[in-house]
C-alpha positions as a Python dict, from the first residue, in 0.01 Angstrom:
ca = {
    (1, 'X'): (0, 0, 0),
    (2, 'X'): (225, 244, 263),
    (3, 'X'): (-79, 332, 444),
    (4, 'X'): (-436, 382, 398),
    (5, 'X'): (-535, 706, 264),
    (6, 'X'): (-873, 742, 443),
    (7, 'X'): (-726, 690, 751),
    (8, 'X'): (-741, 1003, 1000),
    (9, 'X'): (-337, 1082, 1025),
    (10, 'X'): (-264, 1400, 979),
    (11, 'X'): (-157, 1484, 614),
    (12, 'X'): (179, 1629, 715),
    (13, 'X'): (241, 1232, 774),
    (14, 'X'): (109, 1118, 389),
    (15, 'X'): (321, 1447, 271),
    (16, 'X'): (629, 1230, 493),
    (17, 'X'): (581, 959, 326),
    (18, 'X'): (587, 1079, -39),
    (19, 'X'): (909, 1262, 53),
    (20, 'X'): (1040, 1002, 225),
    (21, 'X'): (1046, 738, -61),
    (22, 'X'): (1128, 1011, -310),
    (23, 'X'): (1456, 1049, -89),
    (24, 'X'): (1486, 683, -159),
    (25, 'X'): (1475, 632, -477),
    (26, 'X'): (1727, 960, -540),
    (27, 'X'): (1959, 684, -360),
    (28, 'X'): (1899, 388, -513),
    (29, 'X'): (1874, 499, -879),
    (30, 'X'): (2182, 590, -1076),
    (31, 'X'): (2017, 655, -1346),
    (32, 'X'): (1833, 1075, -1391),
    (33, 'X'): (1574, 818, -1638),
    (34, 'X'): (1501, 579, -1405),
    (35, 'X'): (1466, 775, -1089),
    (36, 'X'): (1202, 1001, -1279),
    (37, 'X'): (1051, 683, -1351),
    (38, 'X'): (1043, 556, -1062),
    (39, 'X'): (876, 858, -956),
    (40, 'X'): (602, 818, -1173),
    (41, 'X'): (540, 455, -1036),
    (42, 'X'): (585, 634, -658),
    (43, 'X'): (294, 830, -781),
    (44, 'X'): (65, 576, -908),
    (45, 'X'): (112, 356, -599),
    (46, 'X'): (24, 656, -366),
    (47, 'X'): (-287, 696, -534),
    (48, 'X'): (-312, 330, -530),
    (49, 'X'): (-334, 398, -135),
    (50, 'X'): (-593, 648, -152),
    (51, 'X'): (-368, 906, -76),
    (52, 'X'): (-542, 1302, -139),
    (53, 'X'): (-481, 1335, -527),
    (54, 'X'): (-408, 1705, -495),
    (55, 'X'): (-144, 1581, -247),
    (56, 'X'): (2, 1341, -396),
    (57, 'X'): (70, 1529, -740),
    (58, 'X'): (200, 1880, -539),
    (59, 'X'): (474, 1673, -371),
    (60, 'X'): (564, 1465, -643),
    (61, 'X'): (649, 1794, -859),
    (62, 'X'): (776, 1958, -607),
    (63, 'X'): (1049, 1667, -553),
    (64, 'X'): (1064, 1611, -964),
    (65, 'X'): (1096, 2030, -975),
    (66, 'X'): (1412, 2050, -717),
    (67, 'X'): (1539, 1693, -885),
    (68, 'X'): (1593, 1890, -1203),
    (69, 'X'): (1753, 2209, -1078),
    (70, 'X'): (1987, 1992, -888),
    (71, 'X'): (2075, 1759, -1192),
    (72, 'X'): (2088, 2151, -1393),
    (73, 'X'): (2302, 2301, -1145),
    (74, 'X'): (2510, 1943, -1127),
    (75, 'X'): (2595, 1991, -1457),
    (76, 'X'): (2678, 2339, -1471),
    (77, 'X'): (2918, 2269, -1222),
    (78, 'X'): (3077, 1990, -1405),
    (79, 'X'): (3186, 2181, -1722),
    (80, 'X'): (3327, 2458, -1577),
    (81, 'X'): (3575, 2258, -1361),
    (82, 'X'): (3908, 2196, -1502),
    (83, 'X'): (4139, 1963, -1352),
    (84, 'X'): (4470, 1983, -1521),
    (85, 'X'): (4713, 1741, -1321),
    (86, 'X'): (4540, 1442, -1164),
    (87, 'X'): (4775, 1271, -963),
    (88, 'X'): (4688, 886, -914),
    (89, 'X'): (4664, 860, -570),
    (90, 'X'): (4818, 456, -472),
    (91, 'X'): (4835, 292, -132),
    (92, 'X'): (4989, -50, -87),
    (93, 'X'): (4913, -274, 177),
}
């Protein structure tokens, strides 16, 4: 549980949260599979704490929704660079 969902904080602070950890995850997963599913279990454990559902779901597509672009965007990127001479770059000690 992050926090209790019935508590009175403000929801700007549950919105936080869900952001927050979403930010988190884009770190620690390598993988585009396993950070959108560990987005789906970020989801499950904010309802878990009672966040508002309507919250909850908004935020999580909204980070899922700018995830994708990125990864889109990321990709676009990567075939239209051409790198013709890569020079090995060595440093001794």
């Amino acid at each position: 549980m992050f926090l209790n969902g019935r508590s009175h904080h403000p929801l700007h602070i549950f919105r936080g949260i869900i952001l927050s950890e979403a930010r988190r995850l884009n770190r620690l997963n390598e993988d585009n599979n396993d950070y959108l599913e560990s987005l789906k279990l970020l989801k499950e454990k904010c309802l878990r704490s009672e966040f508002p559902k309507n919250l909850v779901e908004r935020n999580i597509k909204i980070v899922s929704n700018w995830y994708n672009k990125n990864i889109q965007e990321q990709d676009k990127w990567n075939k239209t660079k051409k790198v013709k001479n890569r020079i090995p770059w060595v440093t001794q000690f």
